[in-house]
N, C-alpha and C positions, 0 to 999 in steps of 0.2 A: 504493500500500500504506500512506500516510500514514494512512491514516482504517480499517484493516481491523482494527485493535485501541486498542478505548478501554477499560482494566480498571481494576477499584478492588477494592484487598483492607483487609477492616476486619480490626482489631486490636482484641482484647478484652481485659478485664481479670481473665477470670475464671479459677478455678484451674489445675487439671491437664488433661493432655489427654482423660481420659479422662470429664471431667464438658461433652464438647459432640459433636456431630456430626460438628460442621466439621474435625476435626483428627481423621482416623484412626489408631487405635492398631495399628502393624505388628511381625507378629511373624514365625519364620521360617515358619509355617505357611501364614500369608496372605501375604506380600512377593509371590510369583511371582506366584501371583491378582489382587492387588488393581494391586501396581505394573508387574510384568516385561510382564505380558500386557494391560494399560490402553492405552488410546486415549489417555489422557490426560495430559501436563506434568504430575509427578509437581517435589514442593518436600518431601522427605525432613530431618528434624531426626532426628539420631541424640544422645539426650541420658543423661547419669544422675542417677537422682533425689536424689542426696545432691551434686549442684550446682548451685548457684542459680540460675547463669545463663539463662539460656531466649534465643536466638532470637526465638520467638514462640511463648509459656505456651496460648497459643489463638486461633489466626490463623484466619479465615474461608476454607472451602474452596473459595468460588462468587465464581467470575467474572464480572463484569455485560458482556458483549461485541458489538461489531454488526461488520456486513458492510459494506461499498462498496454503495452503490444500484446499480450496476451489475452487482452479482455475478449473476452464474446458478448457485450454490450457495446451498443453503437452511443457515441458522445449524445448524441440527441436525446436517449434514452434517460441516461444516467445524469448528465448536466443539463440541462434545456433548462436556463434561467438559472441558474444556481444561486446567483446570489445577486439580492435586488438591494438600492439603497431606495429608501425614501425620509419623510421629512413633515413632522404633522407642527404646525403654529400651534402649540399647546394653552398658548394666553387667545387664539379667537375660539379654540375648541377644547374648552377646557374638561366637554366630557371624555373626549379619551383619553386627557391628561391624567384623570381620575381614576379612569377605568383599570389603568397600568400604574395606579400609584405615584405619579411620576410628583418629585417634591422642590427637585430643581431645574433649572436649565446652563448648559445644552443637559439632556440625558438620553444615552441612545439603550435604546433593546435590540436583543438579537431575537430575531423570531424564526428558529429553527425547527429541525424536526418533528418536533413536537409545538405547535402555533398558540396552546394551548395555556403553556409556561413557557413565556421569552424571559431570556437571561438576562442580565443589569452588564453593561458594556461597566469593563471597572478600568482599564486600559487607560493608557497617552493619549494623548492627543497628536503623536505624530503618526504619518503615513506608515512607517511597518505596524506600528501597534493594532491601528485599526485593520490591518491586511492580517495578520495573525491573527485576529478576534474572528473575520469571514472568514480565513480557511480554515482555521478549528470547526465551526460551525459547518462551512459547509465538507469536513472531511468525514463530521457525525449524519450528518444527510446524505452523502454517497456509500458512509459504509451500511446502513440500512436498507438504503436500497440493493448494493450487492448479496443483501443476506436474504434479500427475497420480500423485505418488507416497504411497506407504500412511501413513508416518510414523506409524503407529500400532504395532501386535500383533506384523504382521511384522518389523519392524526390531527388534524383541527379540526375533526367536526365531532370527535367524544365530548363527553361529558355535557349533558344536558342539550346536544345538537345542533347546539351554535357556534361553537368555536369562542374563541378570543375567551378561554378562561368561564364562560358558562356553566352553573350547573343546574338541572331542574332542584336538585334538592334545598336551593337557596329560595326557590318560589314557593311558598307556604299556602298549601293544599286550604282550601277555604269550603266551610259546607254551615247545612243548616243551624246544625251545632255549636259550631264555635267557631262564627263569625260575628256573636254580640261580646263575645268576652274575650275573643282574638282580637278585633277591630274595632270595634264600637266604645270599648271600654279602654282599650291601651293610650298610655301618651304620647306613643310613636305617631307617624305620618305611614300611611298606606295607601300604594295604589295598587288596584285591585282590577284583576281583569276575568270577566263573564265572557263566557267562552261556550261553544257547541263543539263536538269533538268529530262531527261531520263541515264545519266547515272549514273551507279552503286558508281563508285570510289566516281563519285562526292557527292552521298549521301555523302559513307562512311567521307567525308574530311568532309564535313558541320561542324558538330558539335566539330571537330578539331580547325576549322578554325573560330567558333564563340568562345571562350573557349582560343584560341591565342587571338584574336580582342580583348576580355577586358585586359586581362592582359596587352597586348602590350599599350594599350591606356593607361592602370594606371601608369606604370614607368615611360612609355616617354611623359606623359602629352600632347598625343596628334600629338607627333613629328613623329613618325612612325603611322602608319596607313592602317588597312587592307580591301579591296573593293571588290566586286564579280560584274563582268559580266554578265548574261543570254546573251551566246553566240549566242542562237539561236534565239533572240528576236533584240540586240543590233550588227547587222552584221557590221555596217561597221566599229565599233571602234575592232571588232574582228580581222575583213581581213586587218584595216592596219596592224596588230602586226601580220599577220600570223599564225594565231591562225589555227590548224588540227587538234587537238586530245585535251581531256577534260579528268581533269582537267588539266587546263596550270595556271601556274603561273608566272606574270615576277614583276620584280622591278624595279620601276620610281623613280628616283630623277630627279628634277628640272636641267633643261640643258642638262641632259646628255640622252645618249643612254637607252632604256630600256635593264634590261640583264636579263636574265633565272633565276627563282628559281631553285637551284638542290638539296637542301636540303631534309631531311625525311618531310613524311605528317601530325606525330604528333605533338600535340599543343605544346610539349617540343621542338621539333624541329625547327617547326616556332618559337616561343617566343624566341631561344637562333637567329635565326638568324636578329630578328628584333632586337633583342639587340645588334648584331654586327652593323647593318645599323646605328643602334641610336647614338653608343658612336663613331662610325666613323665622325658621322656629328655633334654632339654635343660637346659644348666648352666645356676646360677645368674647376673645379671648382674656384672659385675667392677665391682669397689669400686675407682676409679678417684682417682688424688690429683691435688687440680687444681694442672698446674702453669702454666698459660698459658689465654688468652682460649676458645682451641677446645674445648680439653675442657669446659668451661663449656657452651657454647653447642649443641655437638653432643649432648653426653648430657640436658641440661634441653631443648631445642628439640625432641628427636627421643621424650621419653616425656611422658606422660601427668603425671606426677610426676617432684620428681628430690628427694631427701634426702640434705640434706648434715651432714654434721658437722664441728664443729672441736675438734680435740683436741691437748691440753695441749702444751705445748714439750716436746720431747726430751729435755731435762735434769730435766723433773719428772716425767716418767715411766719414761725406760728404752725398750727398744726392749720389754723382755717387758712392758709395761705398755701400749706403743702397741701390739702383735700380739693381746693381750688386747680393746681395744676396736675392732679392726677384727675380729678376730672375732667380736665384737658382732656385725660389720654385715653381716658376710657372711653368719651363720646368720640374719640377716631379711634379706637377700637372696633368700636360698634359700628362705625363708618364704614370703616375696610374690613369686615369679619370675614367676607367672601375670599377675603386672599391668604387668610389663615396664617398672616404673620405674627411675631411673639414681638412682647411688648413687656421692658424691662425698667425698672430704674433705680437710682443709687443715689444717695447723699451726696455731695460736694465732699471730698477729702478721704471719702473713706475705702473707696476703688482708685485708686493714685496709676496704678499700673494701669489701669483701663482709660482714664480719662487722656493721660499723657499719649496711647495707642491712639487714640483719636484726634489728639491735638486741639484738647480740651483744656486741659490742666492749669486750674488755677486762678481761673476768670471766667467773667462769662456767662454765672446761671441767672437763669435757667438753660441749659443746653441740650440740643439734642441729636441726635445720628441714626444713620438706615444703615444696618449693616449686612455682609452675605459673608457670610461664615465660610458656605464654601469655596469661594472665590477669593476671599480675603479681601475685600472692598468695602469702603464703605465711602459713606455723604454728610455732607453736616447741614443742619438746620440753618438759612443763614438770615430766615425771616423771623416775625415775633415767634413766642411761645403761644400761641392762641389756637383754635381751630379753624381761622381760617388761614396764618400762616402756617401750619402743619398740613393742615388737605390741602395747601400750593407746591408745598414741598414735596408735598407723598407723590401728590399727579404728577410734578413733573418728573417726578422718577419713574414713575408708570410706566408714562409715554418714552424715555429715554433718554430725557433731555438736560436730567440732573446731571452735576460733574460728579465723577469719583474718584477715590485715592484708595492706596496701596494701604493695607489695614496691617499694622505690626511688619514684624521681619517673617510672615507667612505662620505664626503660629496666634494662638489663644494668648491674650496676656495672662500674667499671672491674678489670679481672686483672691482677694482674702474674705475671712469667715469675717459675718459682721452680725452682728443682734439687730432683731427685726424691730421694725420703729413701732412703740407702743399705741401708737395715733394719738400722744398726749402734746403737748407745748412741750420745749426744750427747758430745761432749770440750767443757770447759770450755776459755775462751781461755786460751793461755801467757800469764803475766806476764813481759812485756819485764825482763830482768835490767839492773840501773846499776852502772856500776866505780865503788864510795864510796870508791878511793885519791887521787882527787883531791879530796875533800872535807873542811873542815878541822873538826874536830870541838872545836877547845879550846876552854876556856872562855872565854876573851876572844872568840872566834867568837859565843859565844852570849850573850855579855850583850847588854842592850838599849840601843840607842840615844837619851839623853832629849833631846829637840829645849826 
């Protein structure tokens, strides 16, 4: 098998992906098409345009490949497509950013043999790396196929029928029974779909809608959640919703009215509208005060962004003055929950190593910074401390148009352990009292001594 793949992938210089061939533009309409259902070692860049970074801005899609002289498989057989690049805008399509867990950008998946479970590219960024990641991948796709196995179309379409990680067992079986105290009574979000198991549509949704169910279940931990009816088995939880025609989908929160799904029937579709249900009903993230290494690392390691602040000592503001600029931060928390950044902050003086990282140190509060952990970058706040200079600052990092700096010499600064602020006013240190009865105060005490 030494000599059954010789591949070379060029690297180009030229712009976005969407000015070449070679680098397919995927969205949720085409992914199942082009990639779930491909024959082909799929190299997936999930990127947003308002980061510079790139992977590879336009990597060549074709593989140059030969066989063993001995093979008794013809190239077309065994290669035909081997390995595809493509490239999803993961900030316009954030449901399949979702769908793959994806937490930063660039992030590339391999979507091999199995389309089912793609691998987490963990690789360089240079050209042999990424060519080592495809021909690993595709030398697990040709040797399955020399072993007689499909390693193609079918291997994505197990579990649950749809491919891309589906599985029925994530759609929760809904009947007469316990659909009042599955749905009607729970605090989750459910969409819920009525179904005949002669009709057509309804096939075609199945595997959509098993394929939405995990994904939906992995973001929101469960908060949003997808059910199917047998309408034709389970009548009367059908005919109170009025159910006439298949598939129907509606959506249950707790208390309220069920209302119409109107959304499209692919799993892009669902997954972007369960993620509207989700962060509708999901709090904001918690404004966390760093007091030790983990909070640090946990909350900036695990989002996309993490925005810290550092505000003023306790003694020059008051506690109503520090509740004042944390509720700053909490109502643009609640602003931008949907981007699921972490949102930190520290006293003036007592994170020294982290202020000075940012080119904070020492002046200046209230201050504040967007930082990316994994890139080592970060932005400084350069307008007020308010909500509306914070949401000018957050947008224009958004869109891309904030500047950024090199964050440390590529590592975490150092934390120190600090006690969490009691939410009281700050006390001034007691001055130490002196007993002045032993002190002699006369004037011969205080004349001076002329040497």
């Amino acid at each position: 098998m030494a000599r059954v793949l010789g591949c070379s992938l060029l690297l180009s210089a030229q712009a976005l992906y969407s000015s070449s061939d070679d680098v397919v533009e995927l969205t949720p309409s085409n992914f199942n098409k082009e990639v779930i259902q491909s024959d082909s070692v799929w190299l997936v860049e999930f990127y947003a345009p308002w980061h510079s970074a790139r992977f590879f801005p336009n990597l060549c899609g074709n593989l140059k490949c030969f066989l063993p002289r001995d093979s008794n498989l013809s190239a077309v057989t065994v290669f035909q497509g081997v390995v595809k690049v493509g490239a999803v805008d993961a900030d316009q399509h954030k449901s399949l950013g979702g769908q793959y867990n994806v937490r930063g950008f660039p992030t590339i998946k391999i979507f091999g043999a199995n389309k089912n479970k793609p691998e987490d590219y963990q690789g360089g960024r240079s050209t042999q790396a990424i060519v080592d990641a495809a021909v690993n991948a595709a030398r697990s796709l040709v040797k399955e196929r020399l072993s007689g196995k499909s390693g193609g179309y079918d291997s994505g379409q197990k579990s649950g029928g749809g491919g891309g990680g589906g599985s029925k067992k994530d759609v929760v079986e809904l009947t007469d029974d316990n659909f009042n105290k599955m749905v009607l009574e729970s605090d989750d979000v459910w969409l819920v779909e009525f179904f005949a198991p002669w009709c057509g549509h309804c096939k075609n949704l199945e595997p959509e809608w098993a394929a939405a169910a995990t994904a939906v279940k992995e973001f929101s931990n469960g908060k949003v959640r997808l059910g199917a009816v047998d309408a034709t088995v389970h009548q009367g939880v059908s005919s109170r919703y009025g159910i006439r025609g298949f598939p129907t989908i509606k959506i249950f929160r707790k208390g309220e009215e069920p209302e119409d799904y109107e959304g499209g029937r692919s799993r892009g579709d669902i997954i972007e509208r369960a993620k509207e249900l989700f962060f509708d009903n999901a709090p904001a993230p918690e404004v966390l005060e760093i007091l030790n290494e983990d909070i640090l690392k946990k909350t900036c390691e695990d989002s996309q962004l993490c925005v810290i602040a550092v505000l003023p000592h306790i003694l020059d503001t008051g506690a109503s003055g520090r509740n004042a600029y944390l509720e700053v931060m909490k109502k643009m928390a609640e602003k931008y929950k949907k981007k699921m950044w972490g949102w930190l902050w520290t006293e003036a003086g007592v994170q020294m190593d982290l202020e000075s990282s940012l080119g904070i140190g020492g002046f200046g509060y209230p201050a504040m910074a967007a930082v990316n952990s994994r890139k080592m970058k970060f932005a400084l706040l350069r307008g007020s401390f308010s909500e509306t200079g914070i949401h000018e600052f957050l947008r224009e990092l958004s869109v891309g148009r904030g500047s950024t700096s090199t964050w440390g010499a590529g590592s975490l600064p150092k934390i120190h352990n600090a006690d969490a602020w009691d939410g009281k006013d700050g006390q001034l240190p007691e001055e130490e009292e002196y007993d002045l009865s032993d002190v002699d105060l006369s004037d011969d005490a205080t004349q001076k001594v002329e040497l």
